[in-house]
mmJSON file of the N, C-alpha and C atoms, coordinates in Angstrom:
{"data_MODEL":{"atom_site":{
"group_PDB":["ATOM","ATOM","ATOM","ATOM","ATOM","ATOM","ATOM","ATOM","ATOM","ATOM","ATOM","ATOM","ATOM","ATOM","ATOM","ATOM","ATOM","ATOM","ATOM","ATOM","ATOM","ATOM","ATOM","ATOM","ATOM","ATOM","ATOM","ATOM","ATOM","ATOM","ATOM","ATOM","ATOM","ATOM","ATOM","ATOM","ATOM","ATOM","ATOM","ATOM","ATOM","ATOM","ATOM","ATOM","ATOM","ATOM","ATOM","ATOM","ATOM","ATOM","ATOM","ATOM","ATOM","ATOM","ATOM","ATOM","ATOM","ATOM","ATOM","ATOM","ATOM","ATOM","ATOM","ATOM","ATOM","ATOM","ATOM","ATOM","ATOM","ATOM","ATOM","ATOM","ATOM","ATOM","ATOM","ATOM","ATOM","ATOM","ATOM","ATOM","ATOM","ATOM","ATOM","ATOM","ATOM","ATOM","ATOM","ATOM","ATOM","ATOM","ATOM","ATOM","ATOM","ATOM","ATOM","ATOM","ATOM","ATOM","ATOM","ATOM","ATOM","ATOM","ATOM","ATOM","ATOM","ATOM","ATOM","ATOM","ATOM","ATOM","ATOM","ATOM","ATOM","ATOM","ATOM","ATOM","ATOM","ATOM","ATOM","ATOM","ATOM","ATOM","ATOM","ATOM","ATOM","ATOM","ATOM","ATOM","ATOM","ATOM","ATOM","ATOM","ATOM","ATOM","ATOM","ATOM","ATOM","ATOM","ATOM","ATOM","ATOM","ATOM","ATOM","ATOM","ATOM","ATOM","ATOM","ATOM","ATOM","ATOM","ATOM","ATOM","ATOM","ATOM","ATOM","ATOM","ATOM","ATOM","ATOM","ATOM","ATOM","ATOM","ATOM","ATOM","ATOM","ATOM","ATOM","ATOM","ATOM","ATOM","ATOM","ATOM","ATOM","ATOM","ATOM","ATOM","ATOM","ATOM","ATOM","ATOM","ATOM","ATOM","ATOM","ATOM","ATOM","ATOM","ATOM","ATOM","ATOM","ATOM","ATOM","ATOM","ATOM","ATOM","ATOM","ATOM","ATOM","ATOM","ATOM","ATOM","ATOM","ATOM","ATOM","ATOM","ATOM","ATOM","ATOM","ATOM","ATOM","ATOM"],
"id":[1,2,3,4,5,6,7,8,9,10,11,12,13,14,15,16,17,18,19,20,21,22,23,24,25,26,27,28,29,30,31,32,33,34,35,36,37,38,39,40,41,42,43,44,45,46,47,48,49,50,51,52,53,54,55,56,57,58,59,60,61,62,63,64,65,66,67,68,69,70,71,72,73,74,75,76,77,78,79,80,81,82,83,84,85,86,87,88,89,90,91,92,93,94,95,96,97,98,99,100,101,102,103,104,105,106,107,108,109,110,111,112,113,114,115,116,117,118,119,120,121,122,123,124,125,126,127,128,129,130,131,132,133,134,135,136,137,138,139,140,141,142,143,144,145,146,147,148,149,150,151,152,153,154,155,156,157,158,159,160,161,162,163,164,165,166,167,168,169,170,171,172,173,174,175,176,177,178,179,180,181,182,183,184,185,186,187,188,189,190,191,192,193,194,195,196,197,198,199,200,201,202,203,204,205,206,207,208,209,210],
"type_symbol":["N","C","C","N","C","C","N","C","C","N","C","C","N","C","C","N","C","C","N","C","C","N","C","C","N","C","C","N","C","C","N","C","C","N","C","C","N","C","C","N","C","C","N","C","C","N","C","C","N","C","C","N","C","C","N","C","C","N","C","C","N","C","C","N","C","C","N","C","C","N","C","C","N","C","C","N","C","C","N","C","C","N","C","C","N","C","C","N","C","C","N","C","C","N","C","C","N","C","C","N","C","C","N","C","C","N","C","C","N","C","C","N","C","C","N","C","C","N","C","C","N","C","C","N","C","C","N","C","C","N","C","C","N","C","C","N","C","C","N","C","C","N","C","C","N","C","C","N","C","C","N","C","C","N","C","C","N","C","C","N","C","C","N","C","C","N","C","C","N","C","C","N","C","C","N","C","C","N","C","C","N","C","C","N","C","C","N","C","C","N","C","C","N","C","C","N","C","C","N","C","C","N","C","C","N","C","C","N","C","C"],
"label_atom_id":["N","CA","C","N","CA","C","N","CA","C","N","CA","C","N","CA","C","N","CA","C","N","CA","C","N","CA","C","N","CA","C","N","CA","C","N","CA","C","N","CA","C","N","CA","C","N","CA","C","N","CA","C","N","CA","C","N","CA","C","N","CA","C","N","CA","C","N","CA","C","N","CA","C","N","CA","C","N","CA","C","N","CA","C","N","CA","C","N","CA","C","N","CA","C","N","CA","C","N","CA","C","N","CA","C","N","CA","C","N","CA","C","N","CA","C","N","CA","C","N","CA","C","N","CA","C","N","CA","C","N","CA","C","N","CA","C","N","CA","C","N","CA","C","N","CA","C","N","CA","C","N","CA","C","N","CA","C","N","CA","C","N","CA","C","N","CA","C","N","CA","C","N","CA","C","N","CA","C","N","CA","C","N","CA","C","N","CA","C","N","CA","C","N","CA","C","N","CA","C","N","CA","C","N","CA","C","N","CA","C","N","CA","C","N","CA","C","N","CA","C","N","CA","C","N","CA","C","N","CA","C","N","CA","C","N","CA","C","N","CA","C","N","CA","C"],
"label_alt_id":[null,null,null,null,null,null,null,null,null,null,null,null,null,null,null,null,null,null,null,null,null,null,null,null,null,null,null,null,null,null,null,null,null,null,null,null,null,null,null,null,null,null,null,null,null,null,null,null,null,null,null,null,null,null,null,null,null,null,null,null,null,null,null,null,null,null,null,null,null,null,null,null,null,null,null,null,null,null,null,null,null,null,null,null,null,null,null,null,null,null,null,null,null,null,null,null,null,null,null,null,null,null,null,null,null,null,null,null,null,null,null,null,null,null,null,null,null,null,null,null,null,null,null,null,null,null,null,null,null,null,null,null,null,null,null,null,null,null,null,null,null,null,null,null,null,null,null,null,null,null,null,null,null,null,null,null,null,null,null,null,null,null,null,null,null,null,null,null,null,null,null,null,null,null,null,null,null,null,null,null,null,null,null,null,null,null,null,null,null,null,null,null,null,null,null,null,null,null,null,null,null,null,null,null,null,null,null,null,null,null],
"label_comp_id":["UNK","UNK","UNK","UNK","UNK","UNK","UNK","UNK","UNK","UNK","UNK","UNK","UNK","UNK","UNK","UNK","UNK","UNK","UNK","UNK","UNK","UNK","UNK","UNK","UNK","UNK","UNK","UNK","UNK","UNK","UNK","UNK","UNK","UNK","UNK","UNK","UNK","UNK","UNK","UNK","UNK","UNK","UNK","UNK","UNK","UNK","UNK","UNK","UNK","UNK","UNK","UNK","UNK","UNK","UNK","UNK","UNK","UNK","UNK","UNK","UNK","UNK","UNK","UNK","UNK","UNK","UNK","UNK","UNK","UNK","UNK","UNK","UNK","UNK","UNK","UNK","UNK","UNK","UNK","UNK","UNK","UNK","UNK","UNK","UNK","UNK","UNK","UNK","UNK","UNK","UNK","UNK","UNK","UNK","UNK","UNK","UNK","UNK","UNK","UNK","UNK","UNK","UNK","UNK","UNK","UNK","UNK","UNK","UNK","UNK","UNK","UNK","UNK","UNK","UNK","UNK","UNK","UNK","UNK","UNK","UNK","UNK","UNK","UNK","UNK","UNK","UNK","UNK","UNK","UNK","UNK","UNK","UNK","UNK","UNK","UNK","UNK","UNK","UNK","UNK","UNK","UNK","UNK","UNK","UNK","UNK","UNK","UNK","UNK","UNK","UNK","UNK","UNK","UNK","UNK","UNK","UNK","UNK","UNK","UNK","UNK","UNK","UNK","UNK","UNK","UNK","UNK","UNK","UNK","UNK","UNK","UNK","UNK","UNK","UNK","UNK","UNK","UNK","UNK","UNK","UNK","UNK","UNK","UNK","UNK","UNK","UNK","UNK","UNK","UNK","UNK","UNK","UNK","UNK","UNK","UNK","UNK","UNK","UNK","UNK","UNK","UNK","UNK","UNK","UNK","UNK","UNK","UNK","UNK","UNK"],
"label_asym_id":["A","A","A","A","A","A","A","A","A","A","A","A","A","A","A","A","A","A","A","A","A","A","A","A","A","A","A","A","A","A","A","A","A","A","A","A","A","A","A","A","A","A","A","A","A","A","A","A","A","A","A","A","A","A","A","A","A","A","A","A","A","A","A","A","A","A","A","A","A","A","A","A","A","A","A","A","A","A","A","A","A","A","A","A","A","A","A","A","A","A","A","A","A","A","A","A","A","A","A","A","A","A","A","A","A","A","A","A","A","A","A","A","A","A","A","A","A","A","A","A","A","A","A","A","A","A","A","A","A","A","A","A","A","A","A","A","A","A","A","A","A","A","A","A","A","A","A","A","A","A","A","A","A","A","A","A","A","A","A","A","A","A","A","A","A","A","A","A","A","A","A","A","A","A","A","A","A","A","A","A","A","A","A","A","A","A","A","A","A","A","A","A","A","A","A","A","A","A","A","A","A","A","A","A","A","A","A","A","A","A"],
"label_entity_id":["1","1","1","1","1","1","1","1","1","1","1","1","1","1","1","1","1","1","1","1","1","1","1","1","1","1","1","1","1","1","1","1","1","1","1","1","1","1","1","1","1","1","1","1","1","1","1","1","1","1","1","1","1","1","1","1","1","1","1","1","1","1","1","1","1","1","1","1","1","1","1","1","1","1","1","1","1","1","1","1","1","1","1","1","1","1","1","1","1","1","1","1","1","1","1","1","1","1","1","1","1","1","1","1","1","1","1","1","1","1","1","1","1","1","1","1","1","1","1","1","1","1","1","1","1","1","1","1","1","1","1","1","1","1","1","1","1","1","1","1","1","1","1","1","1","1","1","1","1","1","1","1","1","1","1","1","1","1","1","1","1","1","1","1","1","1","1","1","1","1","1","1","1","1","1","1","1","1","1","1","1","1","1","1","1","1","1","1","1","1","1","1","1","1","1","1","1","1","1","1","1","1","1","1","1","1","1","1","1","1"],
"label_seq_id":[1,1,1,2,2,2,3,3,3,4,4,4,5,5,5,6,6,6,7,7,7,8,8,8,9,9,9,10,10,10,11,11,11,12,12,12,13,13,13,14,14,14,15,15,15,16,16,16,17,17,17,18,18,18,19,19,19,20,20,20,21,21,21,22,22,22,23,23,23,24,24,24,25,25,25,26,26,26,27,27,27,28,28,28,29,29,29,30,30,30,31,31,31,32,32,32,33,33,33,34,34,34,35,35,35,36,36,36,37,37,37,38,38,38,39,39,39,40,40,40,41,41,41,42,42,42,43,43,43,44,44,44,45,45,45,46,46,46,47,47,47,48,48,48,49,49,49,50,50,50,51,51,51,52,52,52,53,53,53,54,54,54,55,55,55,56,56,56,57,57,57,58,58,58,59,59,59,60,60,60,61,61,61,62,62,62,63,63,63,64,64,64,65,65,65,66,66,66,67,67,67,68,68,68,69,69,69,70,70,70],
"pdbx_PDB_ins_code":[null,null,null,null,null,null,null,null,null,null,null,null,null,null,null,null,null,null,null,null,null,null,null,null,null,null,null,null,null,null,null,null,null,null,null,null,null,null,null,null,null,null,null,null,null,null,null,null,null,null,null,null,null,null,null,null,null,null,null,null,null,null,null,null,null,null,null,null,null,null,null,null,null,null,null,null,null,null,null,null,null,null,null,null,null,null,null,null,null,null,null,null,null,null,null,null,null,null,null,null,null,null,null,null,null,null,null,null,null,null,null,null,null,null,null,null,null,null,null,null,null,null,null,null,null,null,null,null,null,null,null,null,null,null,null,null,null,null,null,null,null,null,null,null,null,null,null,null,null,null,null,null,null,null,null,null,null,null,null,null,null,null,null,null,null,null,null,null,null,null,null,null,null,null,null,null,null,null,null,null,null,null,null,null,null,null,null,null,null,null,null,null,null,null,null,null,null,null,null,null,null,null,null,null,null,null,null,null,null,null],
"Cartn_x":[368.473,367.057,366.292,365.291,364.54,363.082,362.313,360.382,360.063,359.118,358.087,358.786,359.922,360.535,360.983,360.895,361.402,362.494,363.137,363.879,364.114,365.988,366.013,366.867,366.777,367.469,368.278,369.489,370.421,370.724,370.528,371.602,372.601,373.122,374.104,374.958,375.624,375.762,377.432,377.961,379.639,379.123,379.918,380.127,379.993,380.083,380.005,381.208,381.741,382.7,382.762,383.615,383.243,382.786,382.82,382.478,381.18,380.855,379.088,378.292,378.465,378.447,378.137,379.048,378.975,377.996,377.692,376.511,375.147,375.029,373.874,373.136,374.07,373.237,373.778,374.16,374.369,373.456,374.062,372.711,372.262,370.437,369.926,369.603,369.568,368.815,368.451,367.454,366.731,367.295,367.673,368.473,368.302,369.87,369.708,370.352,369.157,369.426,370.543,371.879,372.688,372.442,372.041,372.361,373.585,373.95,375.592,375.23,375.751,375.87,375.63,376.374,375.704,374.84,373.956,373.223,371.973,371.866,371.243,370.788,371.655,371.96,370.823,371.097,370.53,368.86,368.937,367.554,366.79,367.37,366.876,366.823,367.615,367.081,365.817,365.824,365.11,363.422,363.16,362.362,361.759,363.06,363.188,363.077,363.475,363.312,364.79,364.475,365.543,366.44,366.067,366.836,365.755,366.823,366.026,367.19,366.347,367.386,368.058,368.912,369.743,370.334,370.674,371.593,372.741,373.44,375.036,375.887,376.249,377.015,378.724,379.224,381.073,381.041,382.207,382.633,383.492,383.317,383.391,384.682,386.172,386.938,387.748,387.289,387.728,386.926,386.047,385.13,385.72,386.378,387.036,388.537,388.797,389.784,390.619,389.328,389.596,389.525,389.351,389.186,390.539,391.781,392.908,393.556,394.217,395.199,396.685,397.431,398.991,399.66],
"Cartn_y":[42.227,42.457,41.367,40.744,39.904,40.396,39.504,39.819,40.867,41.627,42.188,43.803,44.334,45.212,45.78,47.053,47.519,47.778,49.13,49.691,49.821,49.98,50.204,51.461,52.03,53.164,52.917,54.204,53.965,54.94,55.217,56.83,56.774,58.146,57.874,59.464,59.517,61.3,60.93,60.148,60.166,60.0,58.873,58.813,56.951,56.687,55.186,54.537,53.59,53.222,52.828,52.713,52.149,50.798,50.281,48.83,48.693,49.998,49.51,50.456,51.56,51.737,50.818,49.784,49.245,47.929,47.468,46.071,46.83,48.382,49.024,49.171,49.445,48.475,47.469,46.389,44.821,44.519,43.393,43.273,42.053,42.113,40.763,41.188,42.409,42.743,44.027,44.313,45.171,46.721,47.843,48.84,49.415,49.793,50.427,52.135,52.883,53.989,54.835,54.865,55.81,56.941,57.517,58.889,59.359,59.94,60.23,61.511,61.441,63.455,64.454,64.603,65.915,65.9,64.909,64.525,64.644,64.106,64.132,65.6,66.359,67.898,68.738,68.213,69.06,68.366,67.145,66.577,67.194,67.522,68.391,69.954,70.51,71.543,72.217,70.712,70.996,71.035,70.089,69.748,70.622,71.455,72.384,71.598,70.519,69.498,69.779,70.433,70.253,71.429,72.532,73.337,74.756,75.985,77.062,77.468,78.642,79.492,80.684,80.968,82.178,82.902,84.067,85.173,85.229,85.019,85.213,86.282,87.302,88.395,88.121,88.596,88.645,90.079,90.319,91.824,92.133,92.914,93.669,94.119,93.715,94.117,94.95,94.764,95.965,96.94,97.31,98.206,99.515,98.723,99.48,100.03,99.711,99.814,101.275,101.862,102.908,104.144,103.468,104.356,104.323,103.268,103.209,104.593,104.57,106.347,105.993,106.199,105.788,106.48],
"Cartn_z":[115.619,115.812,115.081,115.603,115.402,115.513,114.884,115.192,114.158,114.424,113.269,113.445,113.488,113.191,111.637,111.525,110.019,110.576,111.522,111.813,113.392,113.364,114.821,115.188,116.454,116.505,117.746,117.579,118.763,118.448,119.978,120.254,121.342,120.831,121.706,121.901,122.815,123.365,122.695,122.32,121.73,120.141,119.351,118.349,118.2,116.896,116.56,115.767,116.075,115.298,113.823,113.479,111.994,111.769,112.554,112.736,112.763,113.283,114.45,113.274,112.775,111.17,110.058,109.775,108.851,108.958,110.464,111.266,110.897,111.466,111.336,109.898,108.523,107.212,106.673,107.074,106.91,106.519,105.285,103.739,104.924,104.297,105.163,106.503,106.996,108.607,108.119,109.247,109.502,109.505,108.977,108.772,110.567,110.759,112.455,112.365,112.574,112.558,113.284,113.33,114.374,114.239,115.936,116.225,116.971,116.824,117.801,118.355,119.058,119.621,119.161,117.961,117.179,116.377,116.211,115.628,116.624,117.709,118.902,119.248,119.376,119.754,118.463,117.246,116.251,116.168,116.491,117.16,117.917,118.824,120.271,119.919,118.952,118.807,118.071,116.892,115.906,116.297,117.288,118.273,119.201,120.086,121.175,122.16,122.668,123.305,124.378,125.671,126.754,126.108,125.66,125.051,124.801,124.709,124.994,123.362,122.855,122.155,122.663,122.166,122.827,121.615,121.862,121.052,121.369,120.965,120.993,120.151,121.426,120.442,120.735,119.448,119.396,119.407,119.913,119.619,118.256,117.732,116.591,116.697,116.994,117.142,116.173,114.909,113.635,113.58,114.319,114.643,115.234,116.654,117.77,117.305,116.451,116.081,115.556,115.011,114.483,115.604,117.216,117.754,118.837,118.894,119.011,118.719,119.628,119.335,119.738,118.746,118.332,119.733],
"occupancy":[1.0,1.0,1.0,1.0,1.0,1.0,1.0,1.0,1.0,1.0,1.0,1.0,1.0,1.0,1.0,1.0,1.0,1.0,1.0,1.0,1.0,1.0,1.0,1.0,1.0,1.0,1.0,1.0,1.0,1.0,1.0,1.0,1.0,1.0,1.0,1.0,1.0,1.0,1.0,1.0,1.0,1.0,1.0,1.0,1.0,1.0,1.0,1.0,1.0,1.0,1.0,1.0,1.0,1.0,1.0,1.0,1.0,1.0,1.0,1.0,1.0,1.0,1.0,1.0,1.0,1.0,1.0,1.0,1.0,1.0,1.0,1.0,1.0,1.0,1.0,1.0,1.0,1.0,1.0,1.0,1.0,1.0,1.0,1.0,1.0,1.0,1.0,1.0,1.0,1.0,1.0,1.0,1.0,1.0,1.0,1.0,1.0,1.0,1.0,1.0,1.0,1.0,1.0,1.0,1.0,1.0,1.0,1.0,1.0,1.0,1.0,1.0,1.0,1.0,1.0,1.0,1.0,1.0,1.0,1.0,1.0,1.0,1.0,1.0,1.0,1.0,1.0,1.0,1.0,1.0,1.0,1.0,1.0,1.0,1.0,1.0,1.0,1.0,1.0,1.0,1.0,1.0,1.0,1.0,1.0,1.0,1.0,1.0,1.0,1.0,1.0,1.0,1.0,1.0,1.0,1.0,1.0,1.0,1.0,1.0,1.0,1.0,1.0,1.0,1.0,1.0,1.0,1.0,1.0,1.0,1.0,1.0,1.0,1.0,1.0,1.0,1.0,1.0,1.0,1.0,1.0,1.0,1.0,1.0,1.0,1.0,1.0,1.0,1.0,1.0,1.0,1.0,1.0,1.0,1.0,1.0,1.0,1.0,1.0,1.0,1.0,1.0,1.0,1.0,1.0,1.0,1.0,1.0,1.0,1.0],
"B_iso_or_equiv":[0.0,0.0,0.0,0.0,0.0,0.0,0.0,0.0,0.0,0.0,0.0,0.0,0.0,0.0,0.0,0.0,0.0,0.0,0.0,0.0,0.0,0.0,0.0,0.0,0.0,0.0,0.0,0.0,0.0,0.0,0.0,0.0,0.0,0.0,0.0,0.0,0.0,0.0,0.0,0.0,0.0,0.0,0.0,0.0,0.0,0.0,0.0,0.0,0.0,0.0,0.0,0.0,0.0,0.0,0.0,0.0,0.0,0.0,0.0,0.0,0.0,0.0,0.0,0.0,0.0,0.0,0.0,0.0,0.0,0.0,0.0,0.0,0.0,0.0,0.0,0.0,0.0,0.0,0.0,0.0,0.0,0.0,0.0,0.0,0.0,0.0,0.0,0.0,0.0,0.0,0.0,0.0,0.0,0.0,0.0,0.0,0.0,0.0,0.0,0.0,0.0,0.0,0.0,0.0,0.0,0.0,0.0,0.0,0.0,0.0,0.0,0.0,0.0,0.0,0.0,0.0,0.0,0.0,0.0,0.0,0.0,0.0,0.0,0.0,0.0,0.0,0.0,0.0,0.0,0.0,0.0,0.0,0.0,0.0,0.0,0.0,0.0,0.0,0.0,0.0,0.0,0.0,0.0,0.0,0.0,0.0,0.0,0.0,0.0,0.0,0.0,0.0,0.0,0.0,0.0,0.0,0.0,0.0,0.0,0.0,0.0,0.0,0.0,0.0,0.0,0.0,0.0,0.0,0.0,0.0,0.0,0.0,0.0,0.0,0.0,0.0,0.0,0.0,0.0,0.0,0.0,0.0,0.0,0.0,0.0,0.0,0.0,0.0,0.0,0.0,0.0,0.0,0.0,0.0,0.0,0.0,0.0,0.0,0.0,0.0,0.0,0.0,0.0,0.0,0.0,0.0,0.0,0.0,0.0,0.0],
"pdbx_formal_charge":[null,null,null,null,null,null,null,null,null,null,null,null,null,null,null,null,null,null,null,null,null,null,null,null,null,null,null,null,null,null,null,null,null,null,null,null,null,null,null,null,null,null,null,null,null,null,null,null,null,null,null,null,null,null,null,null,null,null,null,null,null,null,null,null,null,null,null,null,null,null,null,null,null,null,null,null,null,null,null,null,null,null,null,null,null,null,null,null,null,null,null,null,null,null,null,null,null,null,null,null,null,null,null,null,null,null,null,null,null,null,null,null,null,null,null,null,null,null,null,null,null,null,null,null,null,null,null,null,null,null,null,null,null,null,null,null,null,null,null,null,null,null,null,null,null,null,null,null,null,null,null,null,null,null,null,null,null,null,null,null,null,null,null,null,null,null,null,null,null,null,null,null,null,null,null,null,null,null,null,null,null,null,null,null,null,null,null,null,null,null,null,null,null,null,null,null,null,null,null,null,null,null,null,null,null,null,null,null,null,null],
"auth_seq_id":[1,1,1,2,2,2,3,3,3,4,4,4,5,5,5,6,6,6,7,7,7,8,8,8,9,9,9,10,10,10,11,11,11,12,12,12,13,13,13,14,14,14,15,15,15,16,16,16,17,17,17,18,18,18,19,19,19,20,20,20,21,21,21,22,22,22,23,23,23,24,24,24,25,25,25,26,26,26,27,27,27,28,28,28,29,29,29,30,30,30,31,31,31,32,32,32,33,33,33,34,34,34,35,35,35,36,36,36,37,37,37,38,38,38,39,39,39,40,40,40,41,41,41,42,42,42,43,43,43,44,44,44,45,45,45,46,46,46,47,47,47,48,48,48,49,49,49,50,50,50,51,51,51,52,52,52,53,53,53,54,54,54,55,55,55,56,56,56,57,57,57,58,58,58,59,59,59,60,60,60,61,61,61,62,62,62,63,63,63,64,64,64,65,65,65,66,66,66,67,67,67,68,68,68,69,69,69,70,70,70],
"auth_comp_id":["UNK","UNK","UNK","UNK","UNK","UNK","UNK","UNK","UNK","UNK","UNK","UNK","UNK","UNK","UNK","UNK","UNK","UNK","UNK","UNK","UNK","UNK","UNK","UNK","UNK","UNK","UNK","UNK","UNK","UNK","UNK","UNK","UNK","UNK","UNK","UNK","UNK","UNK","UNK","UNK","UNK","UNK","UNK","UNK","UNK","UNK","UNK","UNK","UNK","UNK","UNK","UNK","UNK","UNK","UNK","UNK","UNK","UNK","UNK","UNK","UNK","UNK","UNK","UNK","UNK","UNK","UNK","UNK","UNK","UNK","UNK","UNK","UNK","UNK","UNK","UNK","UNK","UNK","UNK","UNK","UNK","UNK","UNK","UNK","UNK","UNK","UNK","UNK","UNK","UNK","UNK","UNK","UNK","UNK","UNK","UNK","UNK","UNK","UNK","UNK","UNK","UNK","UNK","UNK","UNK","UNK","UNK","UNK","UNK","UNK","UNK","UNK","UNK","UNK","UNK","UNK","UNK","UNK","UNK","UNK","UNK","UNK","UNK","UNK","UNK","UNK","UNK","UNK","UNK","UNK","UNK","UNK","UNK","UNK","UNK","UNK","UNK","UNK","UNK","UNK","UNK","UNK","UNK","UNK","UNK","UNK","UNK","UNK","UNK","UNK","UNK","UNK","UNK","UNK","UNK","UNK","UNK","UNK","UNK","UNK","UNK","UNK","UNK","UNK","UNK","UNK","UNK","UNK","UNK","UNK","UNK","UNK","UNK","UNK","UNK","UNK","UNK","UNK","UNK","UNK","UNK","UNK","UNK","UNK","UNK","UNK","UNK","UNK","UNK","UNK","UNK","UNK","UNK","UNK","UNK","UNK","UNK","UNK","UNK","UNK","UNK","UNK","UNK","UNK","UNK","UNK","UNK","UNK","UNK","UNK"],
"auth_asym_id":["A","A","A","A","A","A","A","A","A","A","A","A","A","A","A","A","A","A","A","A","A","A","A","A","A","A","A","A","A","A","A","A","A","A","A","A","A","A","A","A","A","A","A","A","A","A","A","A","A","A","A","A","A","A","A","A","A","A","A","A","A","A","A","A","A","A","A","A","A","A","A","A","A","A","A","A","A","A","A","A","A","A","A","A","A","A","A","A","A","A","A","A","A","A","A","A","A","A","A","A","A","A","A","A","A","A","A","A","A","A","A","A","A","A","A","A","A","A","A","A","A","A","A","A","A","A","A","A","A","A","A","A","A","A","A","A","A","A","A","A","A","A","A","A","A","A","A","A","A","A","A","A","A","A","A","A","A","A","A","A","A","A","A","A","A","A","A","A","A","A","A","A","A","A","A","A","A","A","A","A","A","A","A","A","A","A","A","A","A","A","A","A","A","A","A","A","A","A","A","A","A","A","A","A","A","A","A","A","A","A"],
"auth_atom_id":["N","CA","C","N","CA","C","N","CA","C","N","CA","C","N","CA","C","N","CA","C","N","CA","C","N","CA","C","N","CA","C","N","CA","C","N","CA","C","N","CA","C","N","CA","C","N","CA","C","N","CA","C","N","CA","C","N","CA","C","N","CA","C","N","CA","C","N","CA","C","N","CA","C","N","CA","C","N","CA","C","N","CA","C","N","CA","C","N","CA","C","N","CA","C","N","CA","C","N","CA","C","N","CA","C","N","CA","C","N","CA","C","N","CA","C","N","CA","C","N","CA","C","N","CA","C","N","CA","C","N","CA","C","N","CA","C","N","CA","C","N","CA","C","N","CA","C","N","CA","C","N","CA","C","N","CA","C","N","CA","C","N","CA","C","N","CA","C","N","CA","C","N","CA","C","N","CA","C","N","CA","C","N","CA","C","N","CA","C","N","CA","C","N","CA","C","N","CA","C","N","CA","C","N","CA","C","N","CA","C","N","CA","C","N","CA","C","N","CA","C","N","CA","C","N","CA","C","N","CA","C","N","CA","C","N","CA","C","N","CA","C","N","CA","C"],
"pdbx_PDB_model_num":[1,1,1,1,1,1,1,1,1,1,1,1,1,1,1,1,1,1,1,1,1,1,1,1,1,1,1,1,1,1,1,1,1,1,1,1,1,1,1,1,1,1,1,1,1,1,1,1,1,1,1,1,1,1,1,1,1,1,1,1,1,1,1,1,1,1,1,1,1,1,1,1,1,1,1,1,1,1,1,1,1,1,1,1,1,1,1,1,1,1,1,1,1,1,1,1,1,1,1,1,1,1,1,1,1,1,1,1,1,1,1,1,1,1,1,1,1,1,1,1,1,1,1,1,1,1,1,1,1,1,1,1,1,1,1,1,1,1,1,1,1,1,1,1,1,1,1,1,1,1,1,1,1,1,1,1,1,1,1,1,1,1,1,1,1,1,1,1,1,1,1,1,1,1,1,1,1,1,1,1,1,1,1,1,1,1,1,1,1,1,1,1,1,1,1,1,1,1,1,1,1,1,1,1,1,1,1,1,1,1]
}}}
């Protein structure tokens, strides 16, 4: 990155290598922000951006249990 920039960003729906990690704060340039996927995801939620909330139930299976008959 060149010109009148502080910071740059990149996203991305996978992950970043260690390589592309270690270019993004390289002493002497401009710091490059990575987002990866789950990072992205907790972006979008935090936001509500392309995303709804939901309830999610488990079943209680030590619950039912006591109602098993030998």
């Amino acid at each position: 990155m060149t010109g009148r920039t502080d910071k740059g960003i990149i996203l991305t729906t996978g992950d970043f290598t260690r390589d592309a990690r270690a270019e993004a704060i390289r002493a002497g340039t401009p710091p490059i922000e990575l987002v990866n996927g789950e990072g992205l995801v907790r972006l979008m939620e935090k936001h509500q951006i392309g995303v709804r909330p939901r309830t999610v139930y488990d079943v209680d299976h030590e619950f039912f249990r006591r109602f098993d008959t030998p």
